[in-house]
C-alpha positions as CSV (number, residue, x, y, z in Angstrom):
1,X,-201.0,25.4,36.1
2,X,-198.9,27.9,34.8
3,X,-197.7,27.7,31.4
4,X,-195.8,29.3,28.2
5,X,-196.4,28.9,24.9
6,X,-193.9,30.0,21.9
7,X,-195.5,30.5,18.6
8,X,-198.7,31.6,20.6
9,X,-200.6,33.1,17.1
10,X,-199.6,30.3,14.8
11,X,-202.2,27.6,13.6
12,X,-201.6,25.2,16.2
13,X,-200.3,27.3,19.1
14,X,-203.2,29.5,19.1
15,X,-205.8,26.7,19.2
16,X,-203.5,25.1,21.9
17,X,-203.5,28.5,24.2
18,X,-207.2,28.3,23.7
19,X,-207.8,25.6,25.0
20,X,-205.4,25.8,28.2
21,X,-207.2,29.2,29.0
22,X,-210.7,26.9,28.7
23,X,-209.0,24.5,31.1
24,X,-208.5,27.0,33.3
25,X,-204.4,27.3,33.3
26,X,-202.2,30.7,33.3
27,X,-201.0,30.8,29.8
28,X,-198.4,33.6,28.7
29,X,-198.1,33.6,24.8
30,X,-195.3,34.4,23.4
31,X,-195.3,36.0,19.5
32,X,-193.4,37.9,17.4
33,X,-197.0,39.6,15.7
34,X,-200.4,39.2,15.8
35,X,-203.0,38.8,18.3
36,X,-203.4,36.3,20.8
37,X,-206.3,35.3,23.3
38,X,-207.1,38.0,25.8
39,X,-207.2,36.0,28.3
40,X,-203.8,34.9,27.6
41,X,-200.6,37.1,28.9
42,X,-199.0,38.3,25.7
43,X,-194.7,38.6,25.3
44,X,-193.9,40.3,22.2
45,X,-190.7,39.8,21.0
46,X,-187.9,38.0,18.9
47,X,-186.2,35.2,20.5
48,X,-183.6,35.2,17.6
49,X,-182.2,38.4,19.4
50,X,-179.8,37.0,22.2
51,X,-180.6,40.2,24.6
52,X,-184.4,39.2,24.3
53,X,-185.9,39.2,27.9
54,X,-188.8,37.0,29.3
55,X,-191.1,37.9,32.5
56,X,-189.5,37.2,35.8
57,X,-191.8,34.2,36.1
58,X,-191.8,30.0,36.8
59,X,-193.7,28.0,34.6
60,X,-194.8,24.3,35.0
61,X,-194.6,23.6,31.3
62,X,-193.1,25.0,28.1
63,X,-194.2,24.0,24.8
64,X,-191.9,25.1,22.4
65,X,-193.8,25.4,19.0
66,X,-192.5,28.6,17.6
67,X,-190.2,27.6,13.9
68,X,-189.6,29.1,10.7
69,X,-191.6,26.8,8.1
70,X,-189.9,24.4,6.0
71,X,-190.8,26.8,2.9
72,X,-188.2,29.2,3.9
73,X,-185.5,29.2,1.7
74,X,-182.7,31.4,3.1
75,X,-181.2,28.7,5.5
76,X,-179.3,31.3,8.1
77,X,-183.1,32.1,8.9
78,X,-183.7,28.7,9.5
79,X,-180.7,28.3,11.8
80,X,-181.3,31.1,13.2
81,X,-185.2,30.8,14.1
82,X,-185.1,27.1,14.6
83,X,-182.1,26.5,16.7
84,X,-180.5,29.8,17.4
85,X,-184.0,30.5,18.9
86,X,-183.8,27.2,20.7
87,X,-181.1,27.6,22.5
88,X,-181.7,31.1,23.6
89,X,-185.0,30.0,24.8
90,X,-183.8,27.7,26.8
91,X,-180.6,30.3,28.4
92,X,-184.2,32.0,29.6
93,X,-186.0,29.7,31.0
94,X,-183.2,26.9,32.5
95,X,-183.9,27.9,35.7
96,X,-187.6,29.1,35.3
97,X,-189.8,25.7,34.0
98,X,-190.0,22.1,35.3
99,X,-191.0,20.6,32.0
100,X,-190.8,21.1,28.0
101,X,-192.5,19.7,25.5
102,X,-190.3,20.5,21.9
103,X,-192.7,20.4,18.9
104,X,-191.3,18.8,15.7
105,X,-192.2,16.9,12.7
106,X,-191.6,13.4,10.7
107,X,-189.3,15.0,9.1
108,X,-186.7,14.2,11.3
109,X,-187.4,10.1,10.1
110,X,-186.4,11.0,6.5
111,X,-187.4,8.4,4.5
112,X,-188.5,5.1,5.9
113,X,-189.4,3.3,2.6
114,X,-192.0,0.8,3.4
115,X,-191.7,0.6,7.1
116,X,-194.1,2.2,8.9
117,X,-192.5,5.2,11.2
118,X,-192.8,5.1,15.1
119,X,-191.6,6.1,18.2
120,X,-188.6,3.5,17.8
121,X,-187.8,4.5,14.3
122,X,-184.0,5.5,13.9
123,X,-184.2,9.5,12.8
124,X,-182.2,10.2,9.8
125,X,-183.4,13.7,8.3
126,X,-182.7,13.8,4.7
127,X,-183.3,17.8,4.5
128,X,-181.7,20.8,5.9
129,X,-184.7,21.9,7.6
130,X,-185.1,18.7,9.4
131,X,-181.4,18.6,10.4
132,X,-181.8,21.5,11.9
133,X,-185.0,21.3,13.9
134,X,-183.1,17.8,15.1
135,X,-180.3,19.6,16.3
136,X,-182.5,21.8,18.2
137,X,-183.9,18.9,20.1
138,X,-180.9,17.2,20.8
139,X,-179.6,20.5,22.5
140,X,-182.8,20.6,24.4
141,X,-182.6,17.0,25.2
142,X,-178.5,17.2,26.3
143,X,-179.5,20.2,28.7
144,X,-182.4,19.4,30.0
145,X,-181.1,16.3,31.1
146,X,-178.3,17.7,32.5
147,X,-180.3,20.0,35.0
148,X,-183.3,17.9,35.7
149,X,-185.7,19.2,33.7
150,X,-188.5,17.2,31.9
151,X,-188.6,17.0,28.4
152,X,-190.8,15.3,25.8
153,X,-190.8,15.9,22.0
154,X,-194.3,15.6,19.6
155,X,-193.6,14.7,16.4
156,X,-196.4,15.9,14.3
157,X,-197.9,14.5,10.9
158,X,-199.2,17.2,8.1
159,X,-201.6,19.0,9.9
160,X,-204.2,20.7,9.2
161,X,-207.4,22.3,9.9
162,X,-209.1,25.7,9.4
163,X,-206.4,27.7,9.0
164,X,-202.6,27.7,8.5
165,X,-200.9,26.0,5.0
166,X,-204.2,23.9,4.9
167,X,-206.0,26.6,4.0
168,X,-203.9,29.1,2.4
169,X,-202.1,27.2,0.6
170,X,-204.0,23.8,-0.1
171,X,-207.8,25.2,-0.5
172,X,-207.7,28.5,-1.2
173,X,-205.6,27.6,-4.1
174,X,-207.7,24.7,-4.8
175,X,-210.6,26.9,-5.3
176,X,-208.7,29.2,-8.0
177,X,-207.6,26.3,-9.7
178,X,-204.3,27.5,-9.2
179,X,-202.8,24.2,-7.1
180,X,-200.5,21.6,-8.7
181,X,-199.6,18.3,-7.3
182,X,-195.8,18.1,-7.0
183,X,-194.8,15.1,-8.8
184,X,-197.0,12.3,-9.0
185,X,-198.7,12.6,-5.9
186,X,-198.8,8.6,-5.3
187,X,-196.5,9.2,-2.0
188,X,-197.9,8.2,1.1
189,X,-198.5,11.1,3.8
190,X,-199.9,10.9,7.4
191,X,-202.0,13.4,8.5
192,X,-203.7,15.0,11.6
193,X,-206.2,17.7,12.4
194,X,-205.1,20.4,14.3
195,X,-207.6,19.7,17.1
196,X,-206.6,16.2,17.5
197,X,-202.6,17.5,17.8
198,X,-203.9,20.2,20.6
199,X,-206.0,17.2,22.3
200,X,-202.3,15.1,22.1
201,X,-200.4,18.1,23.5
202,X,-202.6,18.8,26.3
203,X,-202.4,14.7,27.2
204,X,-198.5,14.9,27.4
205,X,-198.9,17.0,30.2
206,X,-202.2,15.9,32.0
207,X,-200.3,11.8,31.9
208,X,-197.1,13.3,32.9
209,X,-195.8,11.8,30.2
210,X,-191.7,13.0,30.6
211,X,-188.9,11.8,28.6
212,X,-190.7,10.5,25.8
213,X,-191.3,10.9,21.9
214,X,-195.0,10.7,20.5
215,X,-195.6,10.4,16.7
216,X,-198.9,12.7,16.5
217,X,-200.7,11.3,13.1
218,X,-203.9,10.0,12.4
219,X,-204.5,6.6,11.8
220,X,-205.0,6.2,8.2
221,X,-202.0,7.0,6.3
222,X,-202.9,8.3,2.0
223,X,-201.7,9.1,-1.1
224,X,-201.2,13.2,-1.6
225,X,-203.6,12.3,-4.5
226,X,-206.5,10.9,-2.9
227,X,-205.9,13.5,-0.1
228,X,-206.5,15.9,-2.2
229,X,-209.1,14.1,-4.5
230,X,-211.3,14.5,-1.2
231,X,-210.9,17.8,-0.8
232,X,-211.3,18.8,-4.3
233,X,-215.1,16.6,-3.8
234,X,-216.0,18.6,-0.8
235,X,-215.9,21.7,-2.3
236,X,-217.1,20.9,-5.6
237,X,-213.8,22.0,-7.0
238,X,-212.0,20.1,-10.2
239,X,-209.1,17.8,-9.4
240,X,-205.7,19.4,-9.9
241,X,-203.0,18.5,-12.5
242,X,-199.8,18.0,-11.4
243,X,-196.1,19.8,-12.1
244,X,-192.6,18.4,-12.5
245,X,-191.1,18.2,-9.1
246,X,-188.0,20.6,-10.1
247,X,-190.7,23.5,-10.9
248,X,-192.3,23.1,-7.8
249,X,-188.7,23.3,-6.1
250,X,-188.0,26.4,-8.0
251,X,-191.3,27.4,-6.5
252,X,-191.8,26.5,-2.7
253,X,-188.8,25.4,-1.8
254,X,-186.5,22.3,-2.0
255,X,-186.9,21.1,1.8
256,X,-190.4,21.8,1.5
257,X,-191.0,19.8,-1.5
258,X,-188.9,16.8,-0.5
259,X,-190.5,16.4,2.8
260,X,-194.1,16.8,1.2
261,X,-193.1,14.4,-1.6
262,X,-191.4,11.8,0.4
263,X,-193.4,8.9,1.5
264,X,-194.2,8.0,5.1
265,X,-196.9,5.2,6.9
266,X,-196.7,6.2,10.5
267,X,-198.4,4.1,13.8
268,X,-200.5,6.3,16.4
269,X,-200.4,3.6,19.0
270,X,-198.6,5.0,21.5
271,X,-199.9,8.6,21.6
272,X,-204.0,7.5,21.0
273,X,-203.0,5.1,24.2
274,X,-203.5,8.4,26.1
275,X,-205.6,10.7,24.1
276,X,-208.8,10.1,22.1
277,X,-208.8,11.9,18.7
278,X,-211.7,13.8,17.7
279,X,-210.8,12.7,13.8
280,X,-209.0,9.2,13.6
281,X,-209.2,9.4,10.0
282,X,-208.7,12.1,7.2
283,X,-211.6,10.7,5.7
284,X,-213.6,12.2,9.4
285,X,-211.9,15.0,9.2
286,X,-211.7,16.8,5.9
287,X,-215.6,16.8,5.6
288,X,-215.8,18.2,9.1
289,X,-213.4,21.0,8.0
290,X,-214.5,21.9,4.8
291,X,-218.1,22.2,6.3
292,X,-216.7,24.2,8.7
293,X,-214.9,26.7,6.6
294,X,-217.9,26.9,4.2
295,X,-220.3,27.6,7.2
């Protein structure tokens, strides 16, 4: 099998590219720095550039996981990275792939209230960021469909792992003492470890699962707090005060505050229905990754 993967050296997409090479598939990576897996064809380049070129090559699946992070502020970087990118992507490989898989987030629910978020749950994005990833998949959705191409979009919970915001962000500054809580931290958040959201990925493909959605999330949706309260036991760290969500605004970000601060319970059935998770509850998985991180 040949595939490409964008965002090839980010958290996820290098732990996904590893794991196709184990399996055996011809993976080309495609980044815009770092290092990827050598056994992986490497691309380097910028797909917000229009004249940007990709190999002369046909690829049985796509996943599409490179995006600026809902942290960024300047929001013609957003456009640009998350659906400029998109859609010149796609002018490169329209005639080169048979199948894409479009990586996204629960953002694009907004927020449910009490109901609990699934595949059938209308999308109403209540932040720029969101908008505009949504608008990315609806262009991929449009034109796939109009030329025959298979397309399925993951929708993935807060994940995290060894690595990526987990890590630098959540830990790191954990360990400092230097994290707050935006807010309260009493809103619900559905999780997933970055293994489990590779294991998901993979499945799309191996079930030939096309035209569909999968909410990727673990099965035990939690409070921020208590989230972090298990962290904060695992390393032996003090619990963290919280700060005034306009502060934390001022400080990461608007979108990126609103979507970590806004509650959502989400259902797993569908995706878990063709992949077994390695960690089908936070409460698995953060002991299994702290221990990991510390070893």
């Amino acid at each position: 099998m040949k595939v490409l993967v964008t965002g090839g050296t980010g958290f996820i997409g290098s732990k996904l590219v590893d794991k196709l090479v184990n399996r055996g598939a011809s993976v080309t990576c495609l980044i815009r720095k770092g290092i990827s897996n050598p056994a992986a064809k490497t691309v380097t380049g910028d797909l917000t550039y229009p004249d940007f070129i990709l190999p002369d090559e046909e690829y049985d699946v796509v996943y599409h996981l490179a995006a600026a992070w809902p942290g960024e502020k300047n929001q013609k970087i957003l456009k640009a990275v998350n659906y400029d990118g998109t859609v010149n992507l796609f002018s490169l490989l329209k005639e080169k792939t048979k199948f894409i898989v479009y990586v996204s987030g629960l953002g694009v629910f907004g927020n449910p209230g009490n109901n609990v978020v699934d595949e059938n749950s209308p999308i109403k994005p209540h932040t720029e960021y969101a908008k505009i990833r949504l608008e990315a998949q609806k262009f991929l959705e449009s034109n796939c469909k109009e030329l025959g191409i298979a397309f399925s979009v993951a929708y993935l919970g807060d994940v995290y792992g060894n690595g990526g915001w987990f890590k630098n962000i959540l830990v790191e500054r954990l360990k400092k003492g230097a994290f707050r809580l935006p807010g309260s931290g009493e809103y619900y958040r559905s999780f997933v470890h970055v293994d489990d959201v590779v294991s998901a990925l993979e499945s799309i493909i191996e079930k030939n699962a096309i035209n569909q959605s999968f909410v990727v999330a673990d099965s035990t949706s939690v409070t921020f707090k208590n989230f972090v309260s298990l962290i904060c036991k695992e390393l032996g760290v003090k619990e963290p005060g919280s700060i005034p969500t306009i502060l934390a605004k001022a400080v990461m970000g608007g979108d990126f505050v609103n979507l970590l601060t806004t509650s959502i319970k989400t259902s797993n059935n569908k995706i878990t229905s063709i992949c077994d998770f390695a960690y089908k509850s936070y409460l698995e998985g953060i002991p299994a990754t702290i221990s990991e991180m510390k070893s």
